[in-house]
TIGURO-307400 format. One record per residue (C-alpha): residue in one letter; x, y, z. Coordinates in steps of 0.2 Angstrom, whole numbers, padded with zeros to 4 digits, always signed. Layout:
N
AXYZ/...
//
This chain:
321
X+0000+0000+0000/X+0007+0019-0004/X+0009+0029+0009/X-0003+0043+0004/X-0015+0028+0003/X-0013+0022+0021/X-0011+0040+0029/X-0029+0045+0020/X-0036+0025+0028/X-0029+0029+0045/X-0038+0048+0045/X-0053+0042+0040/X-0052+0026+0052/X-0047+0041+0066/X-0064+0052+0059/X-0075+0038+0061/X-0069+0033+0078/X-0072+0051+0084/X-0088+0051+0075/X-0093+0037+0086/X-0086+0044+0103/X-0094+0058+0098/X-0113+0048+0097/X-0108+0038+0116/X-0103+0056+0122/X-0119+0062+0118/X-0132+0046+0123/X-0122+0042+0137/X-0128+0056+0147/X-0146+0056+0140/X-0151+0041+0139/X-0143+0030+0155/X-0144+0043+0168/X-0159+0050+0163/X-0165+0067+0164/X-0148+0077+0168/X-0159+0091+0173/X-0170+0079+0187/X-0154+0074+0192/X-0147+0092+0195/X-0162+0097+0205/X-0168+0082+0214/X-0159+0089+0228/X-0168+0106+0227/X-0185+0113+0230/X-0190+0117+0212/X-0206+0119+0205/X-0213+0110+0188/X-0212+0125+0178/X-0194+0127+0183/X-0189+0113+0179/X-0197+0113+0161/X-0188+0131+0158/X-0172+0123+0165/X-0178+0109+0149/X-0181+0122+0136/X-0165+0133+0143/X-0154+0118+0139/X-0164+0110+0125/X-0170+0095+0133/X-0186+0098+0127/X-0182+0094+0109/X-0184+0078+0103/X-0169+0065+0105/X-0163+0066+0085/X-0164+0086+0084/X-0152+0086+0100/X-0142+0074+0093/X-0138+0086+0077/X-0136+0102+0087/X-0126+0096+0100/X-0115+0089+0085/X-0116+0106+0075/X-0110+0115+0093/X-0096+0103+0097/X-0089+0107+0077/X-0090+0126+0082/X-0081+0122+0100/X-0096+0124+0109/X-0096+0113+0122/X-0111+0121+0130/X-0113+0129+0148/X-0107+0124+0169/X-0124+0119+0175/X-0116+0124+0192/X-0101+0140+0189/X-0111+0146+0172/X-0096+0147+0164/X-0093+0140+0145/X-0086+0123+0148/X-0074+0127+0133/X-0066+0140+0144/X-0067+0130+0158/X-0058+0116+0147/X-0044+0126+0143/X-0036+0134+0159/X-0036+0117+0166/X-0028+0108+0149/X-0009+0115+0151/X-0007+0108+0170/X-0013+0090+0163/X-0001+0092+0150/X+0013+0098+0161/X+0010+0084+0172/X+0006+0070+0159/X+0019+0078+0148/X+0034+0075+0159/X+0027+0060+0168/X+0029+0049+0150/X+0045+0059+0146/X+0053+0052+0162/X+0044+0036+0162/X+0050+0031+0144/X+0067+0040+0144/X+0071+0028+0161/X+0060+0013+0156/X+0069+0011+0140/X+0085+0013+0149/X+0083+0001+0160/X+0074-0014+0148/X+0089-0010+0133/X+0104-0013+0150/X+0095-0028+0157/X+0093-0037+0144/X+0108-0033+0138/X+0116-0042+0153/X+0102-0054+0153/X+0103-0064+0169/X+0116-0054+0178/X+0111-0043+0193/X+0105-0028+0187/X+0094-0037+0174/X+0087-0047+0189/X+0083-0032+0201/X+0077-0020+0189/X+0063-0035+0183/X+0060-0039+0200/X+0056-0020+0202/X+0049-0016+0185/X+0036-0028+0189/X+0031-0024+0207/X+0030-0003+0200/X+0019-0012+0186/X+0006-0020+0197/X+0005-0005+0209/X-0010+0006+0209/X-0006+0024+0207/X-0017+0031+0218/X-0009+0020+0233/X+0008+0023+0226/X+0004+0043+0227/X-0005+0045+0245/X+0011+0035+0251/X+0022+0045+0242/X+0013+0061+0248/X+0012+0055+0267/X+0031+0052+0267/X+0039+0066+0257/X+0025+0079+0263/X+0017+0072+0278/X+0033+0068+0286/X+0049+0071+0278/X+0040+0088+0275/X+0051+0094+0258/X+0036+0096+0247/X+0021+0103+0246/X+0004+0091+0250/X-0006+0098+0234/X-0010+0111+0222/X-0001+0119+0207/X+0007+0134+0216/X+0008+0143+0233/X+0002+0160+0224/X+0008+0176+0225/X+0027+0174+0218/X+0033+0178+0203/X+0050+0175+0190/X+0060+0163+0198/X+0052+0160+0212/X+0037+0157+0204/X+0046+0141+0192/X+0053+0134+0208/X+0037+0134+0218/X+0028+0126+0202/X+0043+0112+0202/X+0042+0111+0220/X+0023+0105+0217/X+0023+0097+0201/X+0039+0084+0210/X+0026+0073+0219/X+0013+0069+0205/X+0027+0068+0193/X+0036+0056+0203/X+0018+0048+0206/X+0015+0044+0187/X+0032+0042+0181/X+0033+0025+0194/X+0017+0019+0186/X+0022+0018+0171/X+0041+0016+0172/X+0040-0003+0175/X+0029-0005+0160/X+0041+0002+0147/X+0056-0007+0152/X+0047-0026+0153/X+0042-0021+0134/X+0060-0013+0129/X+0068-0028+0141/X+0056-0041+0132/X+0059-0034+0113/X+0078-0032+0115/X+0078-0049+0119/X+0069-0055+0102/X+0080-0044+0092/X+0096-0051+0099/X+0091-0069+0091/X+0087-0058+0071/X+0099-0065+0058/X+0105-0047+0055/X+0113-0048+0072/X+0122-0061+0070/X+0128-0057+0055/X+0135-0041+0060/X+0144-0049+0075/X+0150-0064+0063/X+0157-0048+0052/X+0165-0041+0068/X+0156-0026+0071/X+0159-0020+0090/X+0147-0027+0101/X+0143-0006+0108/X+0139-0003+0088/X+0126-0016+0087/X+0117-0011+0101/X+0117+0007+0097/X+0111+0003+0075/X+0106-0013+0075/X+0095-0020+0093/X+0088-0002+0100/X+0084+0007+0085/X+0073-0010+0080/X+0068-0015+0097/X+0061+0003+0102/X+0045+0001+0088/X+0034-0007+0100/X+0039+0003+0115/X+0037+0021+0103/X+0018+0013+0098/X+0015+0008+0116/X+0019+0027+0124/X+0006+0032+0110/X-0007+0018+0114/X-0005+0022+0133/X-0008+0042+0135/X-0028+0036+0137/X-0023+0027+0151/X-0011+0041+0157/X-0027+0054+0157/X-0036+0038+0166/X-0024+0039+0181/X-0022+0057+0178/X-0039+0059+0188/X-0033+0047+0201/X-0018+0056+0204/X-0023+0074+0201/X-0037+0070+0214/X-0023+0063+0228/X-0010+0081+0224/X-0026+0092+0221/X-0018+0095+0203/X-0029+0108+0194/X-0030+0099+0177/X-0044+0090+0166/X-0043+0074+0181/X-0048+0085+0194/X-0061+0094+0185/X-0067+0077+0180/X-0069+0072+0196/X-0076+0086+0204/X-0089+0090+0189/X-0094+0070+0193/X-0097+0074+0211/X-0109+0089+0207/X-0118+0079+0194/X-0113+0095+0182/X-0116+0084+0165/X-0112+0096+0152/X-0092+0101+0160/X-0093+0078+0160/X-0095+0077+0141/X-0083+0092+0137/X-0068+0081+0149/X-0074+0064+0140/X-0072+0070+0123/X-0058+0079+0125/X-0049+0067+0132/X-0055+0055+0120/X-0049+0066+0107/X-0033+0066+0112/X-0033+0047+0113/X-0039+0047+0094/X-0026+0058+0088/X-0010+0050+0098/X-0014+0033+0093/X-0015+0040+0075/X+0001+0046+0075/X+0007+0031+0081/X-0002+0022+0067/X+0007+0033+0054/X+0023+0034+0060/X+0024+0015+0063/X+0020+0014+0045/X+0035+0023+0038/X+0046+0017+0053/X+0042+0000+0049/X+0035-0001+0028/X+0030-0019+0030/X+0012-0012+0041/X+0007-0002+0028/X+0007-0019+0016/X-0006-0029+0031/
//
């Protein structure tokens, strides 16, 4: 297959899985919950004629396929519609909290790949020796670890009684320059070292366990039966090869990044799209709920179709499956 061919397959296979997260979005808080608005104000004392104002406010009122077609007609324009609870355009609300998420998932996968590959390209490079058996033993234990319990110990001992970093939140307020960055650091330590831990273990059992495939391929040993220097190999030959599955599994996971982004932006009181998620799920405000799912679905979509095209042209023999 030429590339243009399977770069124009993999956008419309992209287009049509947003075009269906975009249908769930929409039904998923329609139809299973039922009425968002009953749900709103089941707590509070409002009258039948409120609640059908509320209805026609929102455009509840309308039958299910016309809602269906506006509410994909305002998610085209960026309107992702209203707070039920601030009143404030969930699009705005959206975008002040996107940058922390991505400062914080950002570096967390940075670290967790530059370290994870590291440590899976050394250990199984010296397959069997220490270090390869103390880094799996490790790598495996971080892997089966749940974030959250890994953050609130983490917190409790480096906050709680070590005292060196903050316990929560994005910045002490009220600095600036400098000072400002360092306080930012100071916070953003914890939950970076929180998500880096979770994910470090993952990505050097892959890198370990495709390193170890490539060593057996018949282009390595035919470059140590030419001679080539054992460091040479490693560098052009094994890493290089091995890394494919590891470069589409950082891509493939950033949806579950964002998923343990809400767990651990919720335990450091991070101001990003996990927190919001989670306090816009505790105050039943629906519409803040579908602007946080697609967009994180979105950015799921649109990862894992980078990954798709560059796999392609890293590796020619998937475009031809």
């Amino acid at each position: 297959m030429s590339p243009r061919r399977y770069v124009v397959r993999k956008v419309l296979q992209a287009l049509l899985t947003l075009l269906f997260v975009l249908t769930v979005n929409f039904l998923l808080f329609r139809i299973l919950p039922g009425d968002p608005v009953s749900l709103l104000t089941r707590s509070l004392r409002l009258s039948q004629q409120d609640v059908a104002e509320l209805q026609a406010e929102l455009g509840l009122d309308e039958p299910l396929i016309r809602q269906y077609f506006t509410y994909l007609g305002a998610t085209l324009t960026g309107n992702l519609g209203v707070s039920l609870r601030t009143g404030r355009d969930v699009s705005a609300i959206i975008g002040s909290r996107i940058v922390p998420t991505m400062l914080l998932v950002g570096l967390g996968t940075f670290f967790a790949t530059a370290i994870g590959v590291w440590i899976g390209v050394k250990g199984a490079w010296r397959r069997g020796r220490a270090f390869d058996r103390s880094s799996l033993l490790t790598s495996l234990a971080l892997y089966s670890t749940p974030e959250g319990w890994l953050g609130m110990l983490l917190l409790l001992l480096f906050s709680g009684v070590l005292g060196w970093f903050p316990a929560g939140g994005m910045e002490s307020g009220g600095l600036t320059g400098v000072a400002r960055l360092t306080d930012i650091a100071e916070h953003l330590f914890l939950p970076v070292l929180t998500l880096t831990l979770g994910y470090v273990g993952e990505y050097a059992i892959v890198m370990r366990s495709s390193m170890l495939d490539v060593l057996h391929e018949d282009f390595v040993i035919s470059a140590r039966a030419k001679g080539v220097p054992e460091p040479l190999i490693r560098r052009r030959h094994v890493v290089p090869n091995a890394f494919l599955p590891t470069f589409t599994l950082i891509f493939l996971n950033i949806g579950f990044v964002l998923g343990g982004a809400v767990v651990i932006e919720t335990v450091f009181s991070w101001p990003g799209l996990g927190r919001l998620a989670y306090d816009a799920i505790d105050t039943v405000d629906y519409p803040v709920i579908q602007g946080v799912f697609l967009i994180a679905s979105a950015g799921v979509i649109l990862f894992n179709l980078f990954a798709d095209i560059a796999y392609g042209f890293l590796d020619p023999r998937v475009r031809g499956a």
